[in-house]
N, C-alpha and C positions, 0 to 999 in steps of 0.2 A: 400428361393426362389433362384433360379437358373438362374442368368441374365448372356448373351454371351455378349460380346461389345468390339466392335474393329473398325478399317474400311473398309469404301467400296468402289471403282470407278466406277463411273458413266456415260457412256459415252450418249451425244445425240446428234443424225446427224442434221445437222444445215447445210451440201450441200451436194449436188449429183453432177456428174459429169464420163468424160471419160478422160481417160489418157494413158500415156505410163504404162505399169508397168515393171518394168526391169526382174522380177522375172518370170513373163509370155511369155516376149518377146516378146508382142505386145501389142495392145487396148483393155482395160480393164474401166468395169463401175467402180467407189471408191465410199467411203464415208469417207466427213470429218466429223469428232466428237468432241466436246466440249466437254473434262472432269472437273470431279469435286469430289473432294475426300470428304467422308461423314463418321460422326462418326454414326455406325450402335449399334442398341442392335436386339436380337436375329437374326443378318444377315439383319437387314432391316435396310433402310436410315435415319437415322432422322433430324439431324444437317449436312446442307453442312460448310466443312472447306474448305481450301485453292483449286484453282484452279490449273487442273494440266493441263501440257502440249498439245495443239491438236494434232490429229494422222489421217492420213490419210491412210484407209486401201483399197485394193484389192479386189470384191468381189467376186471372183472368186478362187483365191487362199488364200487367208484374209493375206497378207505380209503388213505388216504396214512400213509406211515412215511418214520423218517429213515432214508437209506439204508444208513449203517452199523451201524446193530441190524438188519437185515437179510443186506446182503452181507458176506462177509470181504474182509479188505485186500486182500488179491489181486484182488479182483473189483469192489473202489468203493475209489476213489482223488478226496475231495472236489475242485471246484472253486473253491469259493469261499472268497478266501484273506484273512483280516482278522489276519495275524501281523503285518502291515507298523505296524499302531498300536499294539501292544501294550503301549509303552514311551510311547506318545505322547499326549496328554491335547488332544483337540479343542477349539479355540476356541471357546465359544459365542455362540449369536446375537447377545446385546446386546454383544458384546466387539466381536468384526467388525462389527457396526451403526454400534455409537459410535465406531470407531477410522476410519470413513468419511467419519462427518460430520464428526468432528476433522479429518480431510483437508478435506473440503469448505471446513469454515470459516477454515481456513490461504487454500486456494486464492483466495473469493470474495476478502480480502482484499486476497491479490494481486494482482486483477484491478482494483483503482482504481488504481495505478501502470501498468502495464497498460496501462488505457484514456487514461489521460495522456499517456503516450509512444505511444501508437496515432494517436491526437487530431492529435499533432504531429510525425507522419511519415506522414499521411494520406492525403498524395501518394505513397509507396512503399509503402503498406498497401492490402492489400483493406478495402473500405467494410464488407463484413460485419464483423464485429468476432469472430465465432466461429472464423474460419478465423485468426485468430492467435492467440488464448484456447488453443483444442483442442491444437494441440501442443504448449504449451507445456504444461495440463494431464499429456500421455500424460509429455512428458519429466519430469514430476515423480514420477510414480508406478514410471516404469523407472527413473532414475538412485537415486531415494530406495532402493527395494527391492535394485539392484543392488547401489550401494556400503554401505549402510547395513544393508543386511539386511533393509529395513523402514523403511514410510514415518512420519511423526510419530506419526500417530493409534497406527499399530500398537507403538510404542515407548511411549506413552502406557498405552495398556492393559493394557501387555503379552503380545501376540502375536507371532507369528512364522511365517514362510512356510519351510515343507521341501518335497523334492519327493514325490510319491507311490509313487515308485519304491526299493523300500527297497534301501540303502546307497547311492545315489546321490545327490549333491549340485546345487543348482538352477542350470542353465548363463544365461548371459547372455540366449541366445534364447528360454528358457522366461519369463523375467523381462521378456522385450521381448511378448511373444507375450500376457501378462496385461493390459501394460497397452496395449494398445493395442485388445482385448475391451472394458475396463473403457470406453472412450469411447460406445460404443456402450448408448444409452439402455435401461436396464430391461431387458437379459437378463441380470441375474445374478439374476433372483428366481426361478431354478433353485435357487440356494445355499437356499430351504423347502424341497426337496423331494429329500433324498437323505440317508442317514446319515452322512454324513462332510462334510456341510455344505458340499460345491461350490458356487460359481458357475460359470456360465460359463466363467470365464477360468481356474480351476482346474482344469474338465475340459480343455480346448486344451491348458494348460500342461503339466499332470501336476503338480498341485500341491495341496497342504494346506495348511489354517492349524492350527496348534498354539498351547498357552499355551509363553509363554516358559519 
């Protein structure tokens, strides 16, 4: 199967209006747009990510300007609000990579004890061996993050999980809510494609990783 996937911008007019436009040299109708960047598969929208800057275009000759060298306060009031980081220094990619694998290689380990004691309660075990792996997996990555703040890897690297919602603290169910996405194979390769470096389980959540 042959899946495209990348993203998209989105814009939607949310005012109409007339202005100066510099590039016409006189009165021109605009429109302001509300974008919004979306992780697409084959070219279509599915998951909105991060909002992106408003624009305000011309439509007559389509010259786009930022909408506040244009309108007065009164009249554009941005939407897109990026104060929530301002204090806060985003994880980067090889940080959250290696602090995964560091998990992963914790886990694999765990799983020869594991498969030992699976082996020999095999008569009360499902024969698949994933269906007792898996939760035990999810319960690592919720209790670690819950009580601990954060799982090995990410104490390793030094990272750390906040919520996205500024002054707000990350509740137990946003925390349950991560890692139970996290089982689910290969949708966090959303975390390439947004400026604040989501997965998956970070958009559900409402969550960031930050350096410690």
């Amino acid at each position: 199967m042959f899946v495209i996937f990348g993203t998209k911008t989105v814009g939607k007019t949310v005012k109409t209006g007339s202005f100066y436009c510099p590039q016409c040299d006189c009165d021109r109708p605009y429109q302001l747009q509300n974008r919004r960047r979306y992780f697409s598969l084959f070219f279509i929208p599915v998951l909105p990510l991060e909002k992106q800057p408003d624009t305000l275009s011309c439509n007559f000759c389509k010259s786009a300007y930022v909408p506040r060298s244009i309108l007065s306060p009164s009249e554009y009031v941005p939407t897109s609000l990026n104060g929530d980081l301002e204090q806060q220094q985003l994880a980067s990619f090889g940080k959250r990579i290696g602090s995964y694998f560091i998990d992963l290689i914790f886990l694999v380990l765990l799983n020869f004890p594991l498969a030992i004691l699976a082996g020999k309660m095999s008569t009360y075990l499902p024969s698949n061996y994933i269906l007792v792996f898996t939760p035990v997996w999810m319960l690592y990555f919720f209790l670690m993050e819950w009580l601990l703040k954060g799982t090995l890897g990410k104490k390793i690297v030094g990272i750390k999980i906040i919520s996205d919602t500024k002054n707000k603290s990350v509740s137990v169910f946003q925390y349950f809510i991560r890692s139970l996405i996290k089982m689910v194979p290969v949708i966090n390769i959303v975390l390439f494609f947004n400026d604040k470096r989501k997965g998956c389980h970070d958009f559900a959540a409402q969550t960031i990783v930050v350096e410690s």
